[in-house]
N, C-alpha and C positions, 0 to 999 in steps of 0.2 A: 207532116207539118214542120214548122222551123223551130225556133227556142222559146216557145212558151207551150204551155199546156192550160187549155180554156177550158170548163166547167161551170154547165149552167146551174143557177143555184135558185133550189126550191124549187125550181118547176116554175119560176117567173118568165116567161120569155124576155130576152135580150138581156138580163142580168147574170154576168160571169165573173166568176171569181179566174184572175190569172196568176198562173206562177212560171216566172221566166226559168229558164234553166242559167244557172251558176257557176261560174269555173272560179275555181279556186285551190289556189297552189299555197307555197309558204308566203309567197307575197303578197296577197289578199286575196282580191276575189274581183273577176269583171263579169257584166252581164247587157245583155240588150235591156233599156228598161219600157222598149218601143218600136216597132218594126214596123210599118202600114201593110205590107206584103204578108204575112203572116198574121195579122188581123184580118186583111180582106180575106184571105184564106179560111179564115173561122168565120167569116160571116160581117163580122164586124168592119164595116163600111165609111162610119163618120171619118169625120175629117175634124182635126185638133187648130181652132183658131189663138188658142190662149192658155197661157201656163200661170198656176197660180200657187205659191206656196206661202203657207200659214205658221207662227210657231203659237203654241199651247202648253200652260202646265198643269199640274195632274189634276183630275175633276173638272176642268175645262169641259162643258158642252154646249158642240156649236151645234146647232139646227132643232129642229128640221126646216132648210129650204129648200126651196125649189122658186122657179122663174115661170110665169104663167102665160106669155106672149112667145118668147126671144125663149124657151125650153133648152135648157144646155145634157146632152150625155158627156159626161165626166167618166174621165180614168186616174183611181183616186189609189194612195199609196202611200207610203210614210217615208221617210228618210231616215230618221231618229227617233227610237222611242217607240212607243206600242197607244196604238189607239180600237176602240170596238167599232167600227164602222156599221152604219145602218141606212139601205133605202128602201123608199116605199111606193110600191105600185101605186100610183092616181093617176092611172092612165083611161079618162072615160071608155066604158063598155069593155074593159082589161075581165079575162075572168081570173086575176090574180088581185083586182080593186082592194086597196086596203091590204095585202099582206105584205111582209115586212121580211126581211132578211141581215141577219147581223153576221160578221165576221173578224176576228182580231188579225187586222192588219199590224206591220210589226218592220223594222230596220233588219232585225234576223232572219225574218223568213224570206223576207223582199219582196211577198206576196202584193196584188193588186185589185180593184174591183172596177167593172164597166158597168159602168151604173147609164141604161137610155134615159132620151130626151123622154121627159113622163113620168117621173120620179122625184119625190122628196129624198133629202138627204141629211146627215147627220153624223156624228161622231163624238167619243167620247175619251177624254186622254188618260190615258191607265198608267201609264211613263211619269217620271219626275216631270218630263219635258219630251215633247212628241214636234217634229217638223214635219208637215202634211203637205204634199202636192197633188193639185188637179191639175191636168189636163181638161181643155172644155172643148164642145165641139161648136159654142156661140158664144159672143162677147158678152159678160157683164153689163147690165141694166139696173141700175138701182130702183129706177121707177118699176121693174116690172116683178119686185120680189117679193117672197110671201112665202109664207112659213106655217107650221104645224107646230102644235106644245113635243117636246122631246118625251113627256110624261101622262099624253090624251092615253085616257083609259079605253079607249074604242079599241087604238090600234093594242093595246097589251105587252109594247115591246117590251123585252126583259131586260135592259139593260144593266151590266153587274156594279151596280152602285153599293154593293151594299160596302160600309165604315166611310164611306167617299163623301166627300163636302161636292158638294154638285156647286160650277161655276159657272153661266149663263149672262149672256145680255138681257139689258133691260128690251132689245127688240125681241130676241126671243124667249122671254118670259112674258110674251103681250099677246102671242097668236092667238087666232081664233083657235075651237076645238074640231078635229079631225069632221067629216061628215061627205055627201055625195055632192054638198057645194063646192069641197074644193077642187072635185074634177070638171063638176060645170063650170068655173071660174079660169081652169086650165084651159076650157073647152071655150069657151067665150073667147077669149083672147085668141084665137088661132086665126 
């Protein structure tokens, strides 16, 4: 395979943690952050309509969304800073429904995640300041958004909040709580 090394994680189907390969001399460092050739290679097939990058400071957490008509698979990654990155299966009839996968993405590792269409998503910024880019493989809908609590007790994610002032929207401190509606609600929409 070419410059990245892909690893499915937790046994989710189609969710990969990526880590490109790095050259790095006295002068810094250059790296692919995206090859389609070498993704189709692993499998991984979507096609990227839209770049999107975020900035956040520390305690910032955004999500969980997710899109329930217009489904985006995202290749999500940071620039600056370190964030825990988390997605979650609601993928109806998934036999991984409801589990969760978290990973500290980070500016130093240059690490990545491919997160499919069929997934909540989320992140939490552990950095003074973190700059976060997606990659999506559908445009933005605002009408079609919807979200999960980042703190539903169903799913039990661990995220390491502990001394952290937790910073959130008021949209998502409103979501419903986690349950088999919200794959029916994905599932509807299709």
């Amino acid at each position: 395979m070419g410059r990245f090394e892909f690893k499915q994680c937790a046994d989710i189907e189609g969710l990969y943690a990526v880590q490109p390969y790095v050259f790095e001399d006295a002068r810094g460092y250059n790296f692919e952050a995206y090859n389609e050739k070498d993704f189709m290679q692993a499998g991984l097939s979507m096609k990227f309509v839209q770049d999107n990058r975020s900035t956040s400071r520390k305690g910032v957490l955004r999500g969980l969304h997710f899109q329930k008509k217009y489904q985006q698979g995202k290749l999500v990654s940071v620039i600056r800073g370190e964030v825990f990155d988390v997605a979650v299966d609601i993928r109806a009839g998934s036999k991984t429904f409801g589990k969760w996968f978290g990973i500290v993405l980070s500016e130093e590792k240059k690490n990545m995640l491919y997160i499919p269409e069929g997934f909540a998503h989320g992140f939490l910024v552990l950095s003074d300041i973190a700059e976060f880019e997606y990659k999506l493989s559908d445009f933005y809908h605002p009408e079609d958004e919807s979200g999960i609590p980042w703190n539903d007790e169903r799913l039990g994610i661990q995220w390491p909040v502990a001394g952290m002032q937790i910073i959130t929207s008021e949209r998502d401190s409103s979501h419903r709580p986690f349950s088999e509606d919200v794959a029916l609600e994905a599932k509807k929409a299709e």
